[in-house]
C-alpha positions in Angstrom: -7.1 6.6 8.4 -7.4 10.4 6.8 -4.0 11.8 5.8 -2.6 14.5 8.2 -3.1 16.8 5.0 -6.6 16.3 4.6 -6.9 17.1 8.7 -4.9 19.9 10.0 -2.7 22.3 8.0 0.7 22.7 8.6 0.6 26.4 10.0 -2.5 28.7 11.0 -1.9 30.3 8.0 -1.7 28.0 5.6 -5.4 26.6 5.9 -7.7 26.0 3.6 -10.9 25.5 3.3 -10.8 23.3 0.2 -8.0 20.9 1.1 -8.2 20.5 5.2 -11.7 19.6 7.2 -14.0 22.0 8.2 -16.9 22.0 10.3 -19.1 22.2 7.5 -18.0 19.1 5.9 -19.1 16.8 8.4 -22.5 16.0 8.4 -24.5 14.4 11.8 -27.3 11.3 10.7 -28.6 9.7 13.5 -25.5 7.2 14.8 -23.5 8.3 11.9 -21.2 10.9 11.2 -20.8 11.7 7.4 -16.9 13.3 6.7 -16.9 15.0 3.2 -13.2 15.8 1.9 -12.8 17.0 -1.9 -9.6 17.0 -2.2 -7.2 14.7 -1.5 -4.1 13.5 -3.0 -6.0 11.2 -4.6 -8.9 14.3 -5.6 -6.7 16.8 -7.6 -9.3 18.3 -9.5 -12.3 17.9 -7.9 -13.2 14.6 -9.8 -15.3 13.0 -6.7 -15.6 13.9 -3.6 -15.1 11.5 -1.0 -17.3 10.6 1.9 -16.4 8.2 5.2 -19.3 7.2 7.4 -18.1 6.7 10.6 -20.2 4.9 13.3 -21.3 6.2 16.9 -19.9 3.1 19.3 -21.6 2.8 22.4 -19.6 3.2 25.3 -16.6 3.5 24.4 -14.2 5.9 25.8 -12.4 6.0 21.9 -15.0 7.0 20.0 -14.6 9.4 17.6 -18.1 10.1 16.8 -18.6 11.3 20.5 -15.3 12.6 20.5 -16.3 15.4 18.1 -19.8 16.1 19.1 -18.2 16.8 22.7 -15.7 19.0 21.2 -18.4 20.6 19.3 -20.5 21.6 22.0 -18.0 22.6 24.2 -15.9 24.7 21.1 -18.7 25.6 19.2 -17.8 27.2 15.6 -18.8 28.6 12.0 -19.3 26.2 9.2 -16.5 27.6 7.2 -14.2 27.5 10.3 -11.2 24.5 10.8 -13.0 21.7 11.9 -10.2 21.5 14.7 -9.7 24.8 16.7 -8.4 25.5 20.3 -9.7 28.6 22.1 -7.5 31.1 23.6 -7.9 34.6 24.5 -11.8 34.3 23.7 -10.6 33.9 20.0 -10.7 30.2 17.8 -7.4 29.4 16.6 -6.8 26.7 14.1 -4.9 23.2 15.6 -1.8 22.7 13.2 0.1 20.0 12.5 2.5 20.6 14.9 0.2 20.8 17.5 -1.3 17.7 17.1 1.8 15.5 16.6 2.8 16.8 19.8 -0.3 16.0 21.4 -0.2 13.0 20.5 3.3 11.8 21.5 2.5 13.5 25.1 -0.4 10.9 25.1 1.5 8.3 24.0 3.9 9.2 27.0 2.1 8.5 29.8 1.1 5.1 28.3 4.6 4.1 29.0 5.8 3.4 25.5 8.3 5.1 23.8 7.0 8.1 21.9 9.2 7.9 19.1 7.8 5.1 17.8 4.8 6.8 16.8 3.4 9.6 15.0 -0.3 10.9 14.0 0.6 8.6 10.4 0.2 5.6 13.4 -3.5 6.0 12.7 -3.1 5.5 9.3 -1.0 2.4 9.0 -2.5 1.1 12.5 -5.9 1.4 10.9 -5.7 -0.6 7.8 -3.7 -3.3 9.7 -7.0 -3.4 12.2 -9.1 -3.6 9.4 -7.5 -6.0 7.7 -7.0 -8.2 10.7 -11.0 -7.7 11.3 -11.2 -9.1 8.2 -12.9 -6.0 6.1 -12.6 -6.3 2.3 -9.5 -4.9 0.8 -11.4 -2.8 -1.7 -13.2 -1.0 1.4 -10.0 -0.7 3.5 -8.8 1.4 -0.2 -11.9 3.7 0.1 -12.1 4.3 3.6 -7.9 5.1 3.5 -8.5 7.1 0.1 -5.8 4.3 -1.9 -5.4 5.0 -5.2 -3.8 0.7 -5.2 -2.7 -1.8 -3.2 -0.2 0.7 -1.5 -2.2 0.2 1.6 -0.8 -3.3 2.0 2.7 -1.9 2.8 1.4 -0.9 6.5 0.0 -3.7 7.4 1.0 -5.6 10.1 1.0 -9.4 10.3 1.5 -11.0 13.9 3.5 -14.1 14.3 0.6 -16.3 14.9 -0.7 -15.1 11.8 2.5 -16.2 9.9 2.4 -19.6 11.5 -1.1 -20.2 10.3 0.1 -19.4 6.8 2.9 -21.4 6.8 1.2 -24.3 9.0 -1.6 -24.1 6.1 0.1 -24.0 3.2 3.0 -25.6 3.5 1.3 -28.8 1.8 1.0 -26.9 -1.4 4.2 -25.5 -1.3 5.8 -28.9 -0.5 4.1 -30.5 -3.4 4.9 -27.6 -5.6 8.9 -27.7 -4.9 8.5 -31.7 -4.9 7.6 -31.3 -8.3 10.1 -29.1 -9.8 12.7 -30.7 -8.4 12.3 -33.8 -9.9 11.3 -31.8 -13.7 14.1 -30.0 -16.3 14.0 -26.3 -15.4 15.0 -23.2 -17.2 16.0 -20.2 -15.2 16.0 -16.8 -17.4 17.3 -14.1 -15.6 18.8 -10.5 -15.7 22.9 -10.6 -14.3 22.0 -11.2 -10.4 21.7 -14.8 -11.0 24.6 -15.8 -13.4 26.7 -17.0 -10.7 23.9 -19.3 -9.4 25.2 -23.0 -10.0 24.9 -26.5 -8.2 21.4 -27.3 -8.6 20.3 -30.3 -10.3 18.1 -30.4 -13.2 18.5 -26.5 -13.9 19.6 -24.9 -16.9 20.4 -20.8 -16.0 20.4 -18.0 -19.2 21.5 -14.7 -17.7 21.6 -11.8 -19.3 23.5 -8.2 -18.2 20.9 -5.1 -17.7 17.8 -7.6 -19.0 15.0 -6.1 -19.3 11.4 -7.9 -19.5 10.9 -7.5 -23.0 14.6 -8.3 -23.6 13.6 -12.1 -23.0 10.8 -11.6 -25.6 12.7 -10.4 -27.9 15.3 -13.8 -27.7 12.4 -15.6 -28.2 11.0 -14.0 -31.3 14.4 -14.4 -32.2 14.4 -18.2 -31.5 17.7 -17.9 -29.2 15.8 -19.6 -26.1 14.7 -23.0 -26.5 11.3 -24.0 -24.5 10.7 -27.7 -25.5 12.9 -30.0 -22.9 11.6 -27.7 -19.9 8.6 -28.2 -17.9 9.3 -25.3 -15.8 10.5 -21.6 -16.5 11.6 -19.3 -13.8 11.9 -15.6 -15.1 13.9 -13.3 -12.3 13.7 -9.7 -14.5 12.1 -6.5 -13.5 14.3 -4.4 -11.7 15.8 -2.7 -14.7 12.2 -1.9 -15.7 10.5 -0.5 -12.6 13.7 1.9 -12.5 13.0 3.5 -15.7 9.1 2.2 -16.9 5.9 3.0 -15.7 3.2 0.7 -14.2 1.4 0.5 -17.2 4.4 -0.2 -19.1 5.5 -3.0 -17.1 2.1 -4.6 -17.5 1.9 -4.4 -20.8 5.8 -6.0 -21.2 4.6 -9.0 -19.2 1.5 -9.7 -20.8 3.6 -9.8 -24.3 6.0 -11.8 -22.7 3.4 -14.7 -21.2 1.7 -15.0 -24.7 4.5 -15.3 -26.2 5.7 -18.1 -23.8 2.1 -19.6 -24.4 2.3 -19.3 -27.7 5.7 -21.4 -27.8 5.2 -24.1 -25.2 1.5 -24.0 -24.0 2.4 -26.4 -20.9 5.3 -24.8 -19.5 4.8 -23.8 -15.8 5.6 -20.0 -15.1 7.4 -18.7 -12.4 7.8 -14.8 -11.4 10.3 -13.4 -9.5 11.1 -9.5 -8.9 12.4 -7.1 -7.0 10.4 -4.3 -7.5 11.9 -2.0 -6.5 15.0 -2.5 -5.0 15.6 -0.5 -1.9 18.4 1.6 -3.6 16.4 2.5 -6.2 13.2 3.5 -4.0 14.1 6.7 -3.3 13.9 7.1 -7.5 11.4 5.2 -8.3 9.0 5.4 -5.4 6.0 2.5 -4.6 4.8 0.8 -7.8 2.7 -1.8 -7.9 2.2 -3.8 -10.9 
């Protein structure tokens, strides 16, 4: 699950010793292989260094452990060398990036699937989507990927027998959960997408243009949103925030925003709905995840 950065460099010349794997950095203990990066895009400035134990397995034609001792022995090199090089001419030269996306899709090739659907970032996604389906421990499947969040959950994978068992297991709660609210008075506060929603019983709809999340605070510190006929309170804002605010910022904004509701009407239910972000903005904003 390394990044491609943290394995090969992009050209021969562009190695480093300090960024990309060398043969010094992995360490051989019994069964396990020890692989020592220090800087990652996670590791700036050398504030940890990171270490991934990986695990001989027993005959199996795919594992790495073996993999690299093989290629060891029969490409022996220096410490300090890449910890991926190809001989030619009697001479080491260092794999590239290039190279080993090209490999790869060749591979992939004479599988019979279509090599454009993959590329050495495969590994990445395809291996926190087996982890998580193994059912390892999301705060392991962030270590061994080096994620700095829960940006790891955007690759995974979920199979349609997986989404059946969700839905065939929780479908009680959520039954019971829209039974309820349909039959209690509900408040919808919302930025401008919702204004023209209408037609559904029980609902009372506050939009407001280019709402922000601590624009709905502020109406009510200001008393101009009434809580006490409601037993539920859907809020829809947060796309004007993650355009412009920081994680940290739109944290902050909602935990203001639920004391104040708890402050006002302890009993109300809350409801959270975002888009964040929108895929128009994404290109601006990038992944956040608050």
């Amino acid at each position: 699950m390394s990044r491609k950065s943290n394995l090969v460099p992009d050209s021969v010349d562009s190695f480093d010793c300090k960024r990309q794997l060398t043969r010094g950095k992995v360490f051989m203990h019994e069964r396990v292989a020890i692989v020592v990066f220090e800087w990652t895009k996670t590791i700036q400035c050398g504030e940890r260094i990171l270490k991934i134990p990986l695990v001989k397995i027993d005959d199996s034609i795919l594992c790495p452990v073996t993999a690299y001792n093989r290629m060891c022995r029969m490409i022996p090199a220096p410490e300090e060398y890449p910890a991926f090089v190809i001989k030619r001419n009697a001479s080491l030269k260092t794999v590239t990036y290039k190279q080993f996306q090209s490999k790869l899709k060749r591979i992939i090739s004479l599988t019979g699937r279509d090599p454009r659907l993959y590329s050495t970032h495969s590994f990445r996604r395809g291996g926190a989507s087996f982890a998580f389906q193994a059912r390892v421990p999301s705060e392991l499947i962030q270590l061994h990927g080096d994620w700095a969040s829960d940006a790891y959950k955007l690759y995974l994978n979920f199979t349609m027998q997986e989404r059946n068992y969700l839905l065939q297991s929780q479908w009680p709660n959520f039954y019971n959960i829209f039974s309820d609210i349909t039959n209690k008075h509900v408040l919808v506060l919302s930025d401008s997408i919702c204004k023209h929603l209408s037609g559904i019983s029980n609902m009372d709809l506050q939009a407001y243009s280019g709402a922000r999340i601590s624009t709905i605070k502020k109406k009510l510190d200001q008393g101009e949103i009434n809580l006490s006929n409601y037993s539920y309170c859907l809020i829809h804002v947060g796309t004007n925030d993650v355009r412009d605010f920081s994680v940290d910022r739109i944290i902050a904004d909602f935990r203001e925003l639920f004391v104040k509701f708890k402050s006002l009407s302890p009993h109300i239910k809350l409801y959270i709905s975002s888009i964040l972000p929108r895929p128009v903005d994404f290109d601006l904003t990038g992944f956040k995840c608050a």
